[in-house]
TORMI-348260 format. One line per field, with one value per residue (C-alpha): residue number from 1; chain; residue in one letter; y, x, z. Coordinates in nm, 4 decimals, decimal comma. Example, Ala and Ser with C-alpha at 12.3 -4.5 7.8 and 13.67 -1.06 7.14 Angstrom:
REM TORMI-348260
resi: 1 / 2
chain: A / A
resn: A / S
Y: -0,4500 / -0,1060
X: 1,2300 / 1,3670
Z: 0,7800 / 0,7140
REM end
This chain:
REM TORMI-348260
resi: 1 / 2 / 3 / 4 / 5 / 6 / 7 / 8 / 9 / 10 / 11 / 12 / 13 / 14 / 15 / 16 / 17 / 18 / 19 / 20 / 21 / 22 / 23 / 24 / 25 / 26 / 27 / 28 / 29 / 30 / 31 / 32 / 33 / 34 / 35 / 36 / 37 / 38 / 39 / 40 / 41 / 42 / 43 / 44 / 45 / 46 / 47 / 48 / 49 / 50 / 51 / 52 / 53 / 54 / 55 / 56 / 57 / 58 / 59 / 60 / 61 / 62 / 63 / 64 / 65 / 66 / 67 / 68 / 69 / 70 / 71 / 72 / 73 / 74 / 75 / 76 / 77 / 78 / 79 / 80 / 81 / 82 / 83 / 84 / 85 / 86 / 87 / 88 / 89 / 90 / 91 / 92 / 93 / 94 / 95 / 96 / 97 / 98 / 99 / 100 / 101 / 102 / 103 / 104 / 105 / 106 / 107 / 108 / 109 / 110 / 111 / 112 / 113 / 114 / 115 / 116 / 117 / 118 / 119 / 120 / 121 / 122 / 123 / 124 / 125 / 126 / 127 / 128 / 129 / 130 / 131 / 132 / 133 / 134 / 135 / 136 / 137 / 138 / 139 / 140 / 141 / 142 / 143 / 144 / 145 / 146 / 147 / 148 / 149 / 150 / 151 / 152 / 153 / 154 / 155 / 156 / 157 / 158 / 159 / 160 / 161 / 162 / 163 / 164 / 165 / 166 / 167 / 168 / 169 / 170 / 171 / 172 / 173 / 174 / 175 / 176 / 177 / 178 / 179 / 180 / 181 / 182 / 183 / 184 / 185 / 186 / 187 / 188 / 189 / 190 / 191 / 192 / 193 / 194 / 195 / 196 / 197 / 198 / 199 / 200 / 201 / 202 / 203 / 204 / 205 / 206 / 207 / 208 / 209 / 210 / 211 / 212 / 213 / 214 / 215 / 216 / 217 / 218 / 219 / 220 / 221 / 222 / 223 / 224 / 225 / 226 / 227 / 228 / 229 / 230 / 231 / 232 / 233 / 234 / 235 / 236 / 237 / 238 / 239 / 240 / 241 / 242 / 243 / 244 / 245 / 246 / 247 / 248 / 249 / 250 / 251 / 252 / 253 / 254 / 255 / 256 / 257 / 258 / 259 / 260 / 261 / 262 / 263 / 264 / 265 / 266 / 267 / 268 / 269 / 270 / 271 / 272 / 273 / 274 / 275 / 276 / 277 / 278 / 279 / 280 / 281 / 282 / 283 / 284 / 285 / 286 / 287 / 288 / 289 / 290 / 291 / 292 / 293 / 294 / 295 / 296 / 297 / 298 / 299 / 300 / 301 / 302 / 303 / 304 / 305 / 306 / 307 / 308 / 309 / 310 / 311 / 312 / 313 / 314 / 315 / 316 / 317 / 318 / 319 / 320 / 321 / 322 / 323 / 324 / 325 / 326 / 327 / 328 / 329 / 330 / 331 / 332 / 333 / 334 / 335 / 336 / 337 / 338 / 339 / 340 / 341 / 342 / 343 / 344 / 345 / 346 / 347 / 348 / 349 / 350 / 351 / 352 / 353 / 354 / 355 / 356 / 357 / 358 / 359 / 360 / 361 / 362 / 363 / 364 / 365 / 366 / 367 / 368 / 369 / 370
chain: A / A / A / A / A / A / A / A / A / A / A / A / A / A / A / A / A / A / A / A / A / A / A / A / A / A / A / A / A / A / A / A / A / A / A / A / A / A / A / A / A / A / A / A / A / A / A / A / A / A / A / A / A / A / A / A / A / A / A / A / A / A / A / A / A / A / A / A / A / A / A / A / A / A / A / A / A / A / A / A / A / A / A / A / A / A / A / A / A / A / A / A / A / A / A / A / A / A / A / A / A / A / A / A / A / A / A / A / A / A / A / A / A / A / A / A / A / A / A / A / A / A / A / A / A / A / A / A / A / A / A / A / A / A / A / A / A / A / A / A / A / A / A / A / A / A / A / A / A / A / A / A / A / A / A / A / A / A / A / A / A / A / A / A / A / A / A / A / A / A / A / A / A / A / A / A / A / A / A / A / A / A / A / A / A / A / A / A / A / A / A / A / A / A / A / A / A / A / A / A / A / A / A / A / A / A / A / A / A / A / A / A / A / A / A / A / A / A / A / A / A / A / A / A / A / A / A / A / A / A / A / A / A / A / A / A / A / A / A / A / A / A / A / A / A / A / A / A / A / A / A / A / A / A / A / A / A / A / A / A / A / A / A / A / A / A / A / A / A / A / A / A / A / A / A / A / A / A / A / A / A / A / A / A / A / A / A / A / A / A / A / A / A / A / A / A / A / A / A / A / A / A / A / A / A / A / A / A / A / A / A / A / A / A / A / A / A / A / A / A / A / A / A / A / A / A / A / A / A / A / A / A / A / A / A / A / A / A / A / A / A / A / A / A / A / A / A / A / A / A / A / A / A / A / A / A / A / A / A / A / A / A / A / A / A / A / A / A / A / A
resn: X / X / X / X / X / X / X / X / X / X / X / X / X / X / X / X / X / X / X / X / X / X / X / X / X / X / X / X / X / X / X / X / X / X / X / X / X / X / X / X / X / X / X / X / X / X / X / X / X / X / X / X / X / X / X / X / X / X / X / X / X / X / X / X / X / X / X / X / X / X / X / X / X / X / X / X / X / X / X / X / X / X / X / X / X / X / X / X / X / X / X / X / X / X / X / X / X / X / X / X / X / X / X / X / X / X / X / X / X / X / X / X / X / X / X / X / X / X / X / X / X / X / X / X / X / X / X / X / X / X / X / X / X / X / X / X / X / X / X / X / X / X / X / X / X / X / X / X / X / X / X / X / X / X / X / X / X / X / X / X / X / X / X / X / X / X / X / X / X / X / X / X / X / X / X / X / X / X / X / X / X / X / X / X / X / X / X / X / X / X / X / X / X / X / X / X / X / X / X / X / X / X / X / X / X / X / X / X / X / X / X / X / X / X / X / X / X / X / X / X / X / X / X / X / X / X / X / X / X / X / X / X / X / X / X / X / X / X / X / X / X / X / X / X / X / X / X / X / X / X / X / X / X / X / X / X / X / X / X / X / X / X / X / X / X / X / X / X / X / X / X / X / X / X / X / X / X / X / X / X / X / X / X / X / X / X / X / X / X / X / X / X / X / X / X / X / X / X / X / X / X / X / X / X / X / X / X / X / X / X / X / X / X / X / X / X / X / X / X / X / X / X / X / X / X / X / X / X / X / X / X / X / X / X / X / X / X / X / X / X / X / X / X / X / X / X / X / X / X / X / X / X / X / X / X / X / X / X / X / X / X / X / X / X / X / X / X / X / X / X
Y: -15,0213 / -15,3242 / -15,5064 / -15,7178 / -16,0140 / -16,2366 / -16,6496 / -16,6546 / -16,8178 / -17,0656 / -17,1765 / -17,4751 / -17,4901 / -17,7141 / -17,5474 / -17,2785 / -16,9869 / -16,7482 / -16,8507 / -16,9028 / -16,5494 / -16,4149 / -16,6872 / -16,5297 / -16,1547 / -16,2628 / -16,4819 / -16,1666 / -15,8776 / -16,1568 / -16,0301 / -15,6842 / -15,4155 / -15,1602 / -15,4045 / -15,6031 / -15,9169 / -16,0381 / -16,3378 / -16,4834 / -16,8014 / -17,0114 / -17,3407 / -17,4740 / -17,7423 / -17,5261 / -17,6951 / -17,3608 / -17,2418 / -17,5968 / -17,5686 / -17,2326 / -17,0653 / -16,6871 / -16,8263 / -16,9941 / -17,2340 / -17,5462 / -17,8410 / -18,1119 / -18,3376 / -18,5995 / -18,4728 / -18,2784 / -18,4668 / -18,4248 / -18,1476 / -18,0525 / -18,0142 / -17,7800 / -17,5525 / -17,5247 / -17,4270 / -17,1757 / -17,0113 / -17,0254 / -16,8461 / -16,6203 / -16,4929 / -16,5054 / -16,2711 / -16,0548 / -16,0062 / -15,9113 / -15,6556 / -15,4998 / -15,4963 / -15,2536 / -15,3212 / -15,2775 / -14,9716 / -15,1574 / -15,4832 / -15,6466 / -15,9498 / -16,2199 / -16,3592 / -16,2319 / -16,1775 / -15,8922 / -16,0476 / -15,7402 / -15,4461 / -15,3695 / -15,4030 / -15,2105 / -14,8546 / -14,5827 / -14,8379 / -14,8035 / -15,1897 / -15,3124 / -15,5760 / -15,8059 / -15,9278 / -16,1919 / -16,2282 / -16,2173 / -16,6078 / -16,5625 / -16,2886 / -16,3924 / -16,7681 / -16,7793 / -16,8643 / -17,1567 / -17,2460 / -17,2202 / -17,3564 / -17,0783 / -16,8418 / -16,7022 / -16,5037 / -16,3785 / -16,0418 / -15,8540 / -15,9585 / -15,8308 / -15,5198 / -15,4376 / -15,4513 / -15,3106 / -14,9952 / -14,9905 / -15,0817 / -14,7835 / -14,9094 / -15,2150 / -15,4445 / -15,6249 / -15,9312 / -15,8481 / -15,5697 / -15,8181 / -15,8410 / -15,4289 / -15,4121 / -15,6869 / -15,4205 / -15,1568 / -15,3949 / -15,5763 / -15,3049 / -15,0094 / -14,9621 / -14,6251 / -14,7061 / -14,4661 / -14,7017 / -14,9578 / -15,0616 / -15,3488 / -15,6178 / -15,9089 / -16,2445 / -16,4506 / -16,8194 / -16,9303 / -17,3250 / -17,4987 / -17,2828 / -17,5782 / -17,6250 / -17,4719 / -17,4806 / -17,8823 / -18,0042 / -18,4515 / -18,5945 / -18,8083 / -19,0989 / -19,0947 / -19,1426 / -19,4609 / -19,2817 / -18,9391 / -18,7295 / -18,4191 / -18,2259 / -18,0978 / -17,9341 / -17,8117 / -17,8783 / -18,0094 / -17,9100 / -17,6064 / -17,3038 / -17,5015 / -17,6796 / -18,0523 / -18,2424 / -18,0052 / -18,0926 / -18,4566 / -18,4486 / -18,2774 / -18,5195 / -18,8461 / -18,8530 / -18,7588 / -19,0572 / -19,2704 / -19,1588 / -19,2176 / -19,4468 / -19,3758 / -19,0704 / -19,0154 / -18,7333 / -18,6637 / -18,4598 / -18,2821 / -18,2552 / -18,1281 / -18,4157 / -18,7961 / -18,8617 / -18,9084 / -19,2257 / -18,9723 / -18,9094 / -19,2702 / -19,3687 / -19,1592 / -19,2433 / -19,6196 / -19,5183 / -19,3547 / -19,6809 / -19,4395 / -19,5217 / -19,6721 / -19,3704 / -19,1339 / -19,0476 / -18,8660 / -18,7456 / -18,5709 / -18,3107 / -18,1471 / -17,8316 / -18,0726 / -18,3572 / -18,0536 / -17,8908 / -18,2373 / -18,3488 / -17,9772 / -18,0560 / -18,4297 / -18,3058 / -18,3149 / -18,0025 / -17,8091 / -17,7338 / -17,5070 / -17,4954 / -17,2334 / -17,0602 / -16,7999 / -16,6837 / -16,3653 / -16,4274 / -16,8351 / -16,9050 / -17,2892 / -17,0606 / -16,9216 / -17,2561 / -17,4084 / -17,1756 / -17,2772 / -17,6253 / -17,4929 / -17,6831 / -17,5722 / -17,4347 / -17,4345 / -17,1821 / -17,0765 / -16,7550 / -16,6286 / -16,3982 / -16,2635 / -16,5829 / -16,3875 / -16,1398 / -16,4199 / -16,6501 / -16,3760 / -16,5051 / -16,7639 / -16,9961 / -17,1359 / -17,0534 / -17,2325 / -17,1506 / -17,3329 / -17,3937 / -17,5538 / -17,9212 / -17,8949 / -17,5846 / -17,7981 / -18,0726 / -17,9174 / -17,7019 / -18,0061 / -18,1809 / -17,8931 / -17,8857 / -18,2384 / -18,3835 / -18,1466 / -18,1196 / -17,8434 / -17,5756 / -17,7453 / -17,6651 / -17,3055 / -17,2803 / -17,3863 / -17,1006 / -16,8224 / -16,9475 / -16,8861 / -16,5512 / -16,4631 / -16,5529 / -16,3096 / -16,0545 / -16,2011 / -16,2344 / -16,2851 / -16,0161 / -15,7700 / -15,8366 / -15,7575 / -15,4522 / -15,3204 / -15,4097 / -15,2813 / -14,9296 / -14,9669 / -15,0231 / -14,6806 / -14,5082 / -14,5641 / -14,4594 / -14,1802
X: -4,2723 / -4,3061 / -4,6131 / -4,6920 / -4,9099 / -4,9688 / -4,9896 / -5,3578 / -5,4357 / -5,1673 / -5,1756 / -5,4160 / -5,5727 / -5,3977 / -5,6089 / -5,8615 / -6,0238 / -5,8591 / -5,5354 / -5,5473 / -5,6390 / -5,3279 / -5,0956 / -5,1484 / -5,1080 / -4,7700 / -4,6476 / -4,7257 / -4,5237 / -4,2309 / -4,1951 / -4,2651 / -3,9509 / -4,1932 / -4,3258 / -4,1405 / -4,3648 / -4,3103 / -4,5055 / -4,3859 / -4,5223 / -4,3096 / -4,5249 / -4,7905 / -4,8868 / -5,0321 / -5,0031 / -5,0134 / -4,6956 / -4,5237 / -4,1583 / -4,1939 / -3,8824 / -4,0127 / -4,2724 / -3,9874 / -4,1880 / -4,1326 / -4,3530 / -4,5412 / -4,7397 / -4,6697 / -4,8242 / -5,1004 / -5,4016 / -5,2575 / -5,5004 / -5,2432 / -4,9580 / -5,2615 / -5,2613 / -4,9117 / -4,8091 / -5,1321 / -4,9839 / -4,6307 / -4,7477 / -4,9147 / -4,5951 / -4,3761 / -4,6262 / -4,6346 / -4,2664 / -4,2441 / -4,5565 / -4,3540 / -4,0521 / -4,2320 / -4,0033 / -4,2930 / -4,5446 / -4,8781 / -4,9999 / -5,2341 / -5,3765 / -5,5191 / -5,8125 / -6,0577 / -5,8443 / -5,7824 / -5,4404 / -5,2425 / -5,4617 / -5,2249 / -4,9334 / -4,9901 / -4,9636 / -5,0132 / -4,9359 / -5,1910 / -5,3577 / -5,5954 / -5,8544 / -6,0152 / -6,3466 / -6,5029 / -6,8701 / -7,1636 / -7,2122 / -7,1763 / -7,4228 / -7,6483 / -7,6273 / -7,5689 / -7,8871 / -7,9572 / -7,5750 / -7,4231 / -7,0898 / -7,0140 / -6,8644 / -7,1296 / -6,8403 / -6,7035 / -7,0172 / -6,8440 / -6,4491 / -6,5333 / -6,7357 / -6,3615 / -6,1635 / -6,3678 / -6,3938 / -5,9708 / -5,9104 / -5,7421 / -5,8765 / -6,1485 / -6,1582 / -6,4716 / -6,4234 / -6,7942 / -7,0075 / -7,2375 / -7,0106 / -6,9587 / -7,3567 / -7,3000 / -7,0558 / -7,3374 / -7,6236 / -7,4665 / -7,2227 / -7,3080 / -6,9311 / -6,9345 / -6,9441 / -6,6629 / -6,4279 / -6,4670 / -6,2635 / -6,4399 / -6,1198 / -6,2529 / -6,0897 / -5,8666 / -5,8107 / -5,4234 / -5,5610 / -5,4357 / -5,0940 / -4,9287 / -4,5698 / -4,3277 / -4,5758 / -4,6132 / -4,9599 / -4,9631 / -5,2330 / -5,4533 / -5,6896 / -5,9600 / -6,3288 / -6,4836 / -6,8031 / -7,0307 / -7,0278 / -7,1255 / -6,8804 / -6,9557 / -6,5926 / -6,5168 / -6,6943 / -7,0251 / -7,1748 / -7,4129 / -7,4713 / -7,2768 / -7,5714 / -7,4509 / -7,7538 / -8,0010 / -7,8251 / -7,7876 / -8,1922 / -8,2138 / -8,0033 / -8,1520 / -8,4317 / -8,1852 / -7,9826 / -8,2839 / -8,3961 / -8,0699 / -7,8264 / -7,4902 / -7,4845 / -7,2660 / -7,1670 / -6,8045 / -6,7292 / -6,3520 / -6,2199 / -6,4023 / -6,2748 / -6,3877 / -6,7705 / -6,8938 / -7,0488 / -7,4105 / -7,3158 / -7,2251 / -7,6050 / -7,7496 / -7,6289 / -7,7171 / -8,0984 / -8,1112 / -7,9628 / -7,6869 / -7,4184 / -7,2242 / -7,2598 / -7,1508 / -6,7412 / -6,5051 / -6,1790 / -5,8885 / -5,7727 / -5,4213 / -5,4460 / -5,3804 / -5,6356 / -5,9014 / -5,8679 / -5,8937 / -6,2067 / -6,4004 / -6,2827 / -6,4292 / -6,7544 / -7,0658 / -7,1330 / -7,0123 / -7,2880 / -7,2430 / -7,5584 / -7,3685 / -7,6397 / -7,3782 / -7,0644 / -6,8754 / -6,7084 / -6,7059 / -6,3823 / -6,4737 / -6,6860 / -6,4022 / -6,1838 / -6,4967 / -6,4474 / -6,1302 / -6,1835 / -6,4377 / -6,7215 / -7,0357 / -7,1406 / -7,4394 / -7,5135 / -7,7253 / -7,8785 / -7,8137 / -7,5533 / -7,2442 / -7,3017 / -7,4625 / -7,2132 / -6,9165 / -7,1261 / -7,2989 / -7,4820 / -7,2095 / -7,4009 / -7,7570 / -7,9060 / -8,1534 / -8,3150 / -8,0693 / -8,3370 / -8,6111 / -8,5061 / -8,7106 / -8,5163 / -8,1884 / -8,2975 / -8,4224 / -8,1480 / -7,9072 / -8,1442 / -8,1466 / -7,7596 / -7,6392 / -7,7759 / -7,7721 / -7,4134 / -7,5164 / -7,5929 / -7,2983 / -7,0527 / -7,1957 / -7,1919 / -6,8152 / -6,7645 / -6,8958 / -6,7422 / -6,4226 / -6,5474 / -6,6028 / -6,2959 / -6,1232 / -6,2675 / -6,0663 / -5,7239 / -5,4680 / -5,2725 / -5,5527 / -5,6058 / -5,3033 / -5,2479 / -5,5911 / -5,4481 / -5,1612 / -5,2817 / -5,4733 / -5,1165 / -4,9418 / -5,2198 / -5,1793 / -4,8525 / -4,8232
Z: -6,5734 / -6,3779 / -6,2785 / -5,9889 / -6,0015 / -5,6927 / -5,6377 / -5,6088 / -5,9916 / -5,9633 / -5,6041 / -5,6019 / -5,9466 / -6,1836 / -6,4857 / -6,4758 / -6,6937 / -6,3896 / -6,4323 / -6,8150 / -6,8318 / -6,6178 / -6,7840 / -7,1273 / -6,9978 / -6,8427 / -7,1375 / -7,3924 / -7,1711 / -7,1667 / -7,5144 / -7,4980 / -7,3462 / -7,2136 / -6,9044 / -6,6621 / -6,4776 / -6,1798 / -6,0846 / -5,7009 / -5,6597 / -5,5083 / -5,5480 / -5,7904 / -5,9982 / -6,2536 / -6,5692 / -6,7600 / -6,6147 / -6,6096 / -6,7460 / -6,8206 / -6,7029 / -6,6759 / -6,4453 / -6,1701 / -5,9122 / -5,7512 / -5,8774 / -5,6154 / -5,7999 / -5,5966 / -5,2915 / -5,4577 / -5,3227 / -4,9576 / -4,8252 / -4,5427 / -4,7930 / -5,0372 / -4,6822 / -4,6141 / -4,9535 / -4,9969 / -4,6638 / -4,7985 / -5,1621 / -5,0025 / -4,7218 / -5,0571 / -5,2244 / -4,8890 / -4,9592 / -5,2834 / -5,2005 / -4,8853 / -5,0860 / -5,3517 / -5,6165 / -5,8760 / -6,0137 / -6,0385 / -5,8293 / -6,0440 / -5,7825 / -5,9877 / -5,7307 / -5,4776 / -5,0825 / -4,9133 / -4,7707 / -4,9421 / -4,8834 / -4,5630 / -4,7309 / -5,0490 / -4,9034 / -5,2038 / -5,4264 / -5,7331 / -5,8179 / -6,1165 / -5,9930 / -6,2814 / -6,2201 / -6,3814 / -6,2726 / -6,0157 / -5,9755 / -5,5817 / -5,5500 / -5,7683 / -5,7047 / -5,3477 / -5,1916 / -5,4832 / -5,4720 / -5,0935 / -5,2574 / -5,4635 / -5,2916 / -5,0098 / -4,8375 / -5,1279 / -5,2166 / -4,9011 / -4,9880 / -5,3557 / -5,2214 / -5,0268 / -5,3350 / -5,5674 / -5,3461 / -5,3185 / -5,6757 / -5,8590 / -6,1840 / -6,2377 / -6,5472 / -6,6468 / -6,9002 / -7,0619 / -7,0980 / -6,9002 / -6,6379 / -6,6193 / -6,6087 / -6,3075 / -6,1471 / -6,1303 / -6,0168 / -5,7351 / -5,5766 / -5,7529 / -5,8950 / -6,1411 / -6,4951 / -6,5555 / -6,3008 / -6,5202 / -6,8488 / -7,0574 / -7,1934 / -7,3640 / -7,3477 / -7,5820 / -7,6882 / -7,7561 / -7,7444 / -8,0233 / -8,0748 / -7,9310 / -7,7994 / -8,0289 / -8,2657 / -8,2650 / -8,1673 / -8,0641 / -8,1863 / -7,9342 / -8,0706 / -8,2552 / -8,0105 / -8,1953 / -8,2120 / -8,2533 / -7,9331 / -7,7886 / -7,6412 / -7,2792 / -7,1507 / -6,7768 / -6,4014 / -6,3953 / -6,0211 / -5,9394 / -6,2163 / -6,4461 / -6,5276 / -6,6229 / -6,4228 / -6,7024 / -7,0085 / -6,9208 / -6,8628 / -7,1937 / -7,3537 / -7,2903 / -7,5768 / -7,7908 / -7,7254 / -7,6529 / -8,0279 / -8,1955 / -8,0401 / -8,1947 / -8,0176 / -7,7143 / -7,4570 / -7,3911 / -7,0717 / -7,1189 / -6,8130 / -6,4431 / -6,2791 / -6,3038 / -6,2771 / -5,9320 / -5,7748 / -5,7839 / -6,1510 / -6,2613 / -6,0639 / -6,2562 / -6,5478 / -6,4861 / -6,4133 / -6,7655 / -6,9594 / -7,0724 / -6,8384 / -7,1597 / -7,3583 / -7,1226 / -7,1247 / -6,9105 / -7,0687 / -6,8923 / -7,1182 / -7,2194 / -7,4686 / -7,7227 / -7,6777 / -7,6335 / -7,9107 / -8,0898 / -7,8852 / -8,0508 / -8,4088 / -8,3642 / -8,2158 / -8,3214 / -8,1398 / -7,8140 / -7,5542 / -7,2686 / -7,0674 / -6,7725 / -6,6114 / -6,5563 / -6,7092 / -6,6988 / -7,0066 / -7,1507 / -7,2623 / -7,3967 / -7,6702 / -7,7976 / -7,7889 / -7,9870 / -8,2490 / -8,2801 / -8,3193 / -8,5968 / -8,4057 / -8,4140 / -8,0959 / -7,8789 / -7,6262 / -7,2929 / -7,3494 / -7,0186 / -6,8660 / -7,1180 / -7,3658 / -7,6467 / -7,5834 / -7,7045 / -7,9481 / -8,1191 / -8,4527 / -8,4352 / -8,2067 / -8,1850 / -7,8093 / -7,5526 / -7,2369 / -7,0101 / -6,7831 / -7,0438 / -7,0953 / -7,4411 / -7,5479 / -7,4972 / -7,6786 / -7,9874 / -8,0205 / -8,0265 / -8,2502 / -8,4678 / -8,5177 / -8,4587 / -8,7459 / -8,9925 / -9,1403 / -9,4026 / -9,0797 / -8,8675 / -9,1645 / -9,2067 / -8,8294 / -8,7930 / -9,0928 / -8,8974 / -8,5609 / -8,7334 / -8,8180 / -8,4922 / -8,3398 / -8,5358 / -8,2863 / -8,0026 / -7,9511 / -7,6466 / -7,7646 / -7,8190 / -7,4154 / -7,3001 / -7,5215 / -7,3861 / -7,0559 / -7,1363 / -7,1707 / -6,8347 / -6,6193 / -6,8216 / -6,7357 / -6,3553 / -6,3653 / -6,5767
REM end
């Protein structure tokens, strides 16, 4: 059986949740005989897929930050995965991002669309940027799918409430974490931070909530001053961000890090504590990449958080400033709950797996083309 994925993940997006998830479903059927992958894009910068020879691509780091260059090669990507589509040399197409670009193409061709979460629909009128277009594109697919995966049991109930998608079209595959396996099994250590932090990982803007947590924060760091935030990656602050900053006193305290796999999974086991203040999430992969740092995690209680964290985490109402803050003061300075927290983080991971995804997955594809 082979399976057809498509450029969308990898064209654009240097790292991502998206195309983490469809990086780890191809790298686990490059070991298994019973599926062959095909993955046809022709140019990326991804760093998951960098050097990665069953994943052939051209690299362009060098003009990365030339918008024109971003167009041409998204155009380019997406002819190449036109091709491959036309050619049908393949049993299931298994697109890994919201566009209708191969509906015309597909013909009887059976195809498995993965979706995430509701952030445009339910977001859309408080957040223009994420995604106002996409409630229609997504209503398209989802009635064409042949077979619908849901990362969450939040996200399935999401399904149902915002396009009234049949429960019985949908197959529930939780997520995995393979952060920390390292390459070839050696993990580089990075330097020690010179201080105690919270750790704050991925984009900052809109649902994700950053502006709320940094409000929340500031008596905390007023009332103890060793205490500093560390941002993992999201992209370096902005001049609105750094102002802000200033205005609070905390500008010196505050600390952007790009991150590798390596030098993240470092930055959870040095934390004091991971917060993730996401007003929405279809799944929350950082939860399960705190776990495996064995940091003790902190958690919105909104959307498919619970779902992940479980009674591993200690939750807050991400939009009550007071909630934040005595949640982290509850956990931050108490090591006897952060080391029983880190304990039953580890617990909980062992309920998640990479390979238990793409088995489950797995099954889905067979059962399209049997």
């Amino acid at each position: 059986m082979t399976v057809l994925y498509d450029h969308q993940a990898f064209t654009g997006h240097v790292y991502g949740g998206v195309a983490r998830y469809f990086y780890e479903l191809i790298r686990s059927y490059k070991q298994d005989h019973r599926i062959t992958v095909d993955l046809p894009p022709l140019y990326s910068n991804n760093d998951y897929i960098k050097g990665k020879q069953f994943i052939p691509h051209h690299r362009y780091e060098l003009l990365a930050e030339n918008r024109l260059v971003n167009q041409a090669v998204s155009l380019l990507n997406r002819y190449h995965s036109i091709q491959r589509i036309r050619e049908g040399h393949f049993d299931v197409f298994h697109p890994t991002y919201y566009h209708k670009y191969f509906l015309d193409y597909l013909g009887n061709k059976p195809f498995v669309l993965t979706f995430h979460d509701a952030t445009s629909e339910r977001y859309s009128q408080r957040f223009p940027d994420v995604g106002h277009h996409l409630p229609e594109l997504k209503k398209k697919l989802l009635q064409r799918a042949d077979r619908i995966i849901a990362v969450s049991e939040f996200s399935k109930l999401e399904l149902e409430r915002f396009f009234g998608v049949s429960p019985e079209r949908v197959t529930v595959i939780h997520l995995g974490t393979s952060l920390g396996n390292g390459i070839n099994g050696v993990v580089k250590q990075v330097p020690y931070e010179p201080f105690s932090y919270v750790l704050y990982v991925g984009k900052r803007p809109l649902y994700k909530n950053f502006d709320g947590f940094f409000r929340a924060m500031q008596p905390v760091m007023h009332r103890h001053k060793d205490i500093h935030i560390v941002c993992a990656g999201g992209g370096e602050f902005s001049r609105e961000e750094q102002t802000t900053f200033q205005a609070a006193g905390l500008s010196s305290r505050i600390h952007y890090r790009p991150v590798t796999d390596e030098s993240l999974l470092q930055l959870y086991q040095r934390a004091r504590a991971f917060v993730f203040p996401s007003l929405n999430e279809g799944f929350g992969i950082p939860v399960l990449e705190a776990f495996k740092g064995g940091c003790p995690v902190l958690l919105s209680d909104r959307s498919s958080l619970p779902e992940v964290g479980g009674s591993a985490a200690t939750y807050f109402d991400p939009e009550n400033e007071e909630s934040i803050t005595a949640a982290v003061e509850q956990v931050v300075f108490d090591d006897v709950l952060r080391a029983e927290m880190s304990r039953r983080g580890g617990e909980r991971l062992k309920l998640f797996s990479c390979e238990k995804t793409a088995a489950q997955t797995l099954t889905i594809y067979q059962s399209l083309v049997s």
